[in-house]
N, C-alpha and C positions, 0 to 999 in steps of 0.2 A: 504494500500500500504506500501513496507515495501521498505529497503537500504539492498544491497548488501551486504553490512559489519555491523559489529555489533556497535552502536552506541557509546557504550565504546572504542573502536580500534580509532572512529574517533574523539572525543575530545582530544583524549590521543595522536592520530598521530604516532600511534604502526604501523602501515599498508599503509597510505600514507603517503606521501614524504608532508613535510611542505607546500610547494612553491603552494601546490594543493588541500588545505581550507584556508579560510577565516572566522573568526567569528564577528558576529555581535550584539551587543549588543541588538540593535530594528532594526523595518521595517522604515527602509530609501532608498525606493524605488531608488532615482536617484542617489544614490552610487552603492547600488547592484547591478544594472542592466549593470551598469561598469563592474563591475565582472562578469556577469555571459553570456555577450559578449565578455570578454576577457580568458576566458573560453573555449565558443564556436569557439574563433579560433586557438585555441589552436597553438599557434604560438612554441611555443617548441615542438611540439609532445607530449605530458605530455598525451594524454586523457580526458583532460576537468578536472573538479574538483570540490572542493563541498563549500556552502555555508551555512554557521551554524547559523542560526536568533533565539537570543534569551541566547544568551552567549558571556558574555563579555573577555574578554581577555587581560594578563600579563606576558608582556617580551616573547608572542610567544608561552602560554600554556591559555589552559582553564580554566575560575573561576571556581571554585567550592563550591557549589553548582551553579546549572545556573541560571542567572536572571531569563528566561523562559518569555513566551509571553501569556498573559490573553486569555483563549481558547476561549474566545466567539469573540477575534481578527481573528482568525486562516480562518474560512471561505472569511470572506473579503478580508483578505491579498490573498487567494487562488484567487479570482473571478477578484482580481483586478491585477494579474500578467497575467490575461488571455490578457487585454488589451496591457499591457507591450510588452507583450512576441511578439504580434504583431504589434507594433513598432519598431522591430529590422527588418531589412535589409539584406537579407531575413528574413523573420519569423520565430522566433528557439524558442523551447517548451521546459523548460527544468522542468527537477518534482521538482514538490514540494510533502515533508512527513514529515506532523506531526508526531512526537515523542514525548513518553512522557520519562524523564528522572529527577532525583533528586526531583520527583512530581512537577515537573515541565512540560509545556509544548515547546519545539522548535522546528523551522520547520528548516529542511533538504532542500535546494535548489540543485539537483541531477546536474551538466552542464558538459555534454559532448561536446567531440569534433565533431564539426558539419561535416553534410553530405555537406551542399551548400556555405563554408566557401569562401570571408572572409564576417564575418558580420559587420552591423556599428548600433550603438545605438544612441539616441538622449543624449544629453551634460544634459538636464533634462527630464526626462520621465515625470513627475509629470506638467511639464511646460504647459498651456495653449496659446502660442504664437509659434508660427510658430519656427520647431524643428531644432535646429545645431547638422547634426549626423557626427557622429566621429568613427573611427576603436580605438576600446580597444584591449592591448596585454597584458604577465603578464612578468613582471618585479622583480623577487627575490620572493617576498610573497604581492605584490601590484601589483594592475588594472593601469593602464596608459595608455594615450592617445599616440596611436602610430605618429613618425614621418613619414616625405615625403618616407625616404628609408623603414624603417618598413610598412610601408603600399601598395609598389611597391612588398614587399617580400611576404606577406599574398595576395595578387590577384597571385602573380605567385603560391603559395604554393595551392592554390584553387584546381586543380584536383592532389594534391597528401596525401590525405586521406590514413593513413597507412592502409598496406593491410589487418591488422586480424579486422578490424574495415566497412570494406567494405561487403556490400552484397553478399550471396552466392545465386543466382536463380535455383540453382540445388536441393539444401538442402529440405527437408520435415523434419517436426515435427517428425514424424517417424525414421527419422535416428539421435534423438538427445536421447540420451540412460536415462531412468528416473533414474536409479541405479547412474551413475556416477553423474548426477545434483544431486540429493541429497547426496551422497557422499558428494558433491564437500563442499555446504552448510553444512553442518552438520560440517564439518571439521575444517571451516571460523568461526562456530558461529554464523551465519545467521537465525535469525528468519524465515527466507524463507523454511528452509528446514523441516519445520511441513508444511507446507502448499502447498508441491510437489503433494501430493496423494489428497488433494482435492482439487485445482484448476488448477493441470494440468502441462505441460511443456511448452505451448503456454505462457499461463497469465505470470508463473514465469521470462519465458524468455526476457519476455516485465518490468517486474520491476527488473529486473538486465541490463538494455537497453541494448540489445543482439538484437536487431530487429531493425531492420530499413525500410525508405518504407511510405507512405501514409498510412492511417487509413486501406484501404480498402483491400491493399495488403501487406503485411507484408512480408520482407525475415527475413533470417538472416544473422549474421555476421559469417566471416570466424572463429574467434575467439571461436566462441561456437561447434563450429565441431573440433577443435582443444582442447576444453578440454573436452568436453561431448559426441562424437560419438565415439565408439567402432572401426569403421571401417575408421576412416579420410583418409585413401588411397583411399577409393572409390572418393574421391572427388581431394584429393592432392595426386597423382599414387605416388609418392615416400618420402611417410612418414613413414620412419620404419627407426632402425637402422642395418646397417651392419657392423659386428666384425668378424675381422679375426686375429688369433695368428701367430706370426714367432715364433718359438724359436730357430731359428739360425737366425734369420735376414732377412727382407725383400730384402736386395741389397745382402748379403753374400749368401743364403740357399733360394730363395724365390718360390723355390719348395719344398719345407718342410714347411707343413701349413694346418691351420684346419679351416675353416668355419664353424663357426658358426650357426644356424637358427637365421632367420631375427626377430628383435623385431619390433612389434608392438600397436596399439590401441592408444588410448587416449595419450596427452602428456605426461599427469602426471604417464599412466600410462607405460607408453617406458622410461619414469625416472627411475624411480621406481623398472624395470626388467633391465632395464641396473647395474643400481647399484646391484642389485642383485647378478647379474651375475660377477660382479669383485669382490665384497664381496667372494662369496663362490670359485672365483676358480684363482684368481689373486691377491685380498691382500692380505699380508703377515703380520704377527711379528715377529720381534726378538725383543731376552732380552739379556744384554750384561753387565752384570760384571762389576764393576768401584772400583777398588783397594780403598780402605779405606774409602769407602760408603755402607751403608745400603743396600739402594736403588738402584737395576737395573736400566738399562736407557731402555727402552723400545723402540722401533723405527719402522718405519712400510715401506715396499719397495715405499708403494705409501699414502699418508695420504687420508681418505675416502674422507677429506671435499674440499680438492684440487679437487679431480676428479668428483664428484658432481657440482660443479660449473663450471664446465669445459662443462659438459655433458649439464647443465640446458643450460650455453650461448650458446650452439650448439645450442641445440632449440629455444633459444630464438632469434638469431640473423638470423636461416634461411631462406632462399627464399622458402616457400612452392609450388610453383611453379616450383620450379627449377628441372631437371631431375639426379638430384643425393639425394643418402639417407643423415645422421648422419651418416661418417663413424669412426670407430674407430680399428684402428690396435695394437697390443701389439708386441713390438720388447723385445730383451734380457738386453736391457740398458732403454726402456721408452715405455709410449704409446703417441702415436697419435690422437689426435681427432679433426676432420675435417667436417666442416657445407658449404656448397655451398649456394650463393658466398658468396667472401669475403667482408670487410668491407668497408664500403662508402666511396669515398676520403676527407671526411671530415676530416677523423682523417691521418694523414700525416705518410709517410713511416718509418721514426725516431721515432716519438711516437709508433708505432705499434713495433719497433725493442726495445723499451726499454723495454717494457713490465710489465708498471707499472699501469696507466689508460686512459681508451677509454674512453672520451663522445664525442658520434656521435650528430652531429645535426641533423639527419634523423634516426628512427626507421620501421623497416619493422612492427614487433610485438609491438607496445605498448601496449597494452593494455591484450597480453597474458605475458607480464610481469609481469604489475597488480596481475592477476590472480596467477601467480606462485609466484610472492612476497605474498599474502595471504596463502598461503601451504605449507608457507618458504622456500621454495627452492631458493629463489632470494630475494637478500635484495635490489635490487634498488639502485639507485646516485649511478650508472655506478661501483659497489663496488663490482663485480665476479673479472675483476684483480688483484685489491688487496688483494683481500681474496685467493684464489691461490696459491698468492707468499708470505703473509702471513704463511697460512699453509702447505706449504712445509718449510720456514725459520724453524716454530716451529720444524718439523720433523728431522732437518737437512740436508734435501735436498737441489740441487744444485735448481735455479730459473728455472721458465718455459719458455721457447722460443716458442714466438707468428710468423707467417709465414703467407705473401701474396703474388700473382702475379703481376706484375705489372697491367694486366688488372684486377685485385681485383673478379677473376673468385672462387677466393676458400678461407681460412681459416684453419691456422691449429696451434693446439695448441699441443706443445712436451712437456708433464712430466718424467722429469729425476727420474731411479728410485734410490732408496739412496743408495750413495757408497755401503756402508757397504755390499747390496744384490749383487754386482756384482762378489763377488768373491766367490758364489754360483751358478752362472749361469749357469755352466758347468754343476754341478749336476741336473741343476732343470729344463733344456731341457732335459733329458734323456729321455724326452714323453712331450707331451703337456698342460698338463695339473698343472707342475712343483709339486715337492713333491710325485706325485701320485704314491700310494701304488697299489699293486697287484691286493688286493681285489676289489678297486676304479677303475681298469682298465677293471678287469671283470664284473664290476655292468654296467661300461660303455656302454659295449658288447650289453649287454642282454636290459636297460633300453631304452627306447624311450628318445633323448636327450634334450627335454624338462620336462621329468621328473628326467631325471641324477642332470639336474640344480637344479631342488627343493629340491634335497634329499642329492645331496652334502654331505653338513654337515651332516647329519643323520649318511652315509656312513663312514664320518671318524671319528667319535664318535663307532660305531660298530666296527670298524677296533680298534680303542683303545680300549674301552672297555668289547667287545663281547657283549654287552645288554643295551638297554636302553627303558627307561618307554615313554610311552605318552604325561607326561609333558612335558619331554626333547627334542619331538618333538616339539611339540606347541612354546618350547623356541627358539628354531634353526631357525625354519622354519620363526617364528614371525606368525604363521597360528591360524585358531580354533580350535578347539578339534575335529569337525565334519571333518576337513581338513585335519588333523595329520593321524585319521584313515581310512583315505581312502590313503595317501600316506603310511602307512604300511601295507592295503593291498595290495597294488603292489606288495612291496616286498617279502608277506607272497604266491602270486601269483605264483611268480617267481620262491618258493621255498627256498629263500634266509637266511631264516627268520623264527623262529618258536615260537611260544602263549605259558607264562607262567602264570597262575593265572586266577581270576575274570577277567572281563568285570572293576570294578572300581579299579584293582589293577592289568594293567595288564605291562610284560615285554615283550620284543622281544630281544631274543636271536640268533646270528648267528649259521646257521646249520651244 
């Protein structure tokens, strides 16, 4: 049985959020079990968290080398949490996985956030006298006995189980894509991801606990259709994004406009195509001269890592339920990116007007956070505002303006694009596509506009240079080599385009 994350990420605390391990020197039953009840009820929304037996711990980091625990301990300890685990109130199973590390061995205590929360544990597990059980919460980076009001909070919080953590009873194994789980693993580091092709998408599923359900019936969670089904609309009808350009303005010109085709599939991978997609036809650069410097200043209309994080908290913060997509609109001063609904009233209309940082005490998606903070796309502790208004500071852009309704029906996030672009604007609406050349307007014509997208870059590389090689595709595209050439047969299709050389030296020249 193996851990989601690579064993290294979790001593190191590269990947989760401190507040959500705990290490432990040895097996002391009637401390851990505190934990791994307080855990289980996950009183923050956090996901549950992990428990490290077998590593001591200083000022908040791992020793190193690990103490590690005498393997011929290791079954005992296993046989005897089986009791434990059914002393908690209700009954919560959380995994146990031996690891071996620094030839050492520790066990991995896996506690998620339980399905039949809240739970209470006994004050000693180990205790042979008649048991004092108690609700555990987690407190900063410590287990504690919850008080009278904490404990009123965990029975009301009991049926609000975030929703990407909830049972999906539509879902079949079959619609969880093998490609994208192994991807996904493979990307993480996961020892799991050798082990996709021989035991399957069912097994793996179940040791990344993605399944929930009694022994005998298994679903799964929303969360796994959310990163691993090709088609998550079938299940969530409006998971895709929708992008539409003004370039005179949605309130000035808002019959002048281009629709886009709708993105989607997988989260990571409607990330991924979105970014794409402003990459090759909405960022920009200039380079800008500075009297009695070297050095250009370089400046960009929109900074990548602003609108990436912008894009990621749309999906991270949306109601997959809700009957609206991601939408995203580009005006001639900013874009708009808008996730339905908006944010909880946890977080207060003032905070949300400053727009500096959100932490909500309610998560719809926690645990596809998780997931997207492992693929970096999300660094987690509530840190997408900051980094925003961070990197547009660095760009010297104006700050971002965060926007809700008072019924908290929607979400919208405005990136200002940087001065400096605005007094281009004029020329750079002259078509849709701003900047776009001749050649780029005919390729438009004629290309299917999913593949206009891909090839972009190709296009305006041709347009400058009249030729370019296969590598040059492969670099543009970020594609393989089997991918590059099948996007210049299109164009050699189309006529656009014509073969000089070998097969291993070859160029494409416009015709």
């Amino acid at each position: 049985m193996e851990i989601e994350i690579g064993v290294e990420d979790l001593l190191s605390k590269r990947k989760i959020e401190s507040d959500r391990i705990e290490f432990k020197a040895g097996w002391n039953p009637d401390d851990i079990y505190h934990s791994v009840c307080a855990f289980a009820n996950d009183y923050n929304n956090d996901g549950g968290g992990y428990i490290v037996v077998g590593v001591e711990e200083k000022n908040g980091v791992a020793v190193r080398p690990v103490k590690g625990i005498p393997e011929y301990k290791l079954d005992g300890i296993q046989k005897e949490m089986i009791s434990y685990n059914n002393m908690i109130s209700p009954p919560y199973f959380p995994k146990a996985v031996p690891l071996q590390i620094d030839g050492k061995w520790i066990l991995v205590i896996v506690a998620r956030a339980g399905q039949q929360r809240p739970y209470k544990s006994p004050e000693y597990v180990t205790s042979k006298k008649e048991k004092k059980y108690n609700y555990y919460i987690r407190y900063l980076t410590s287990s504690v006995k919850a008080n009278p009001e904490q404990e009123r909070e965990l029975i009301n919080m009991s049926d609000q189980t975030p929703f990407d953590c909830r049972a999906n009873h539509k879902v079949t194994f079959d619609d969880i894509s093998f490609v994208l789980l192994e991807d996904h693993l493979r990307k993480t580091g996961s020892r799991l991801a050798k082990q996709v092709k021989e035991r399957g998408v069912e097994e793996i599923l179940e040791d990344m606990q993605l399944l929930v359900g009694p022994p005998e019936l298994r679903y799964i969670q929303n969360v796994a259709v959310m990163m691993f089904s090709e088609h998550p609309e079938k299940f969530f009808p409006y998971t895709y994004v929708q992008m539409t350009s003004f370039p005179e303005g949605s309130v000035e010109n808002p019959g002048v406009s281009e629709d886009f085709p709708n993105i989607t599939g997988s989260v990571p991978q409607m990330i991924q195509a979105t970014m794409e997609r402003f990459r090759n036809l909405f960022i920009r650069e200039k380079v800008i001269k500075v009297p009695n410097q070297m050095e250009a200043l370089r400046i960009m209309n929109y900074p990548y890592q602003a609108i990436e994080e912008a894009v990621v908290n749309a999906f991270y913060h949306r109601d997959y339920m809700s009957c609206e997509p991601v939408t995203i609109e580009i005006e001639p001063d900013c874009i708009n990116i808008m996730n339905f609904p908006g944010i909880d009233r946890s977080i207060s209309e003032k905070t949300i007007a400053e727009g500096k940082r959100f932490v909500s005490r309610y998560y719809r998606n926690r645990r596809l956070g998780e997931f997207l903070k492992e693929l970096d796309l999300s660094e987690g502790h509530s840190s997408g505002i900051p980094t925003i208004q961070e990197e547009l500071e660095k760009n010297g852009s104006p700050r971002a303006e965060f926007f809700t309704d008072e019924d908290r029906r929607a979400m919208r996030i405005r990136i200002p694009i940087h001065p400096a672009f605005l007094e281009d604007t004029e020329s750079m609406n002259d078509n849709l596509l701003q900047n776009e050349t001749k050649f780029e307007t005919s390729m438009k014509q004629v290309l299917k506009p999913k593949d206009f997208e891909k090839l972009v870059g190709v296009i305006k590389i041709l347009e400058q240079k009249k030729k370019i090689t296969i590598q040059e595709v492969m670099e543009i595209t970020q594609k393989s080599r089997t991918t590059a050439w099948r996007y210049m047969k299109i164009l050699v299709e189309l006529g656009v385009v014509e073969t000089d050389g070998n097969t291993n030296n070859m160029i494409y020249r416009i015709r």
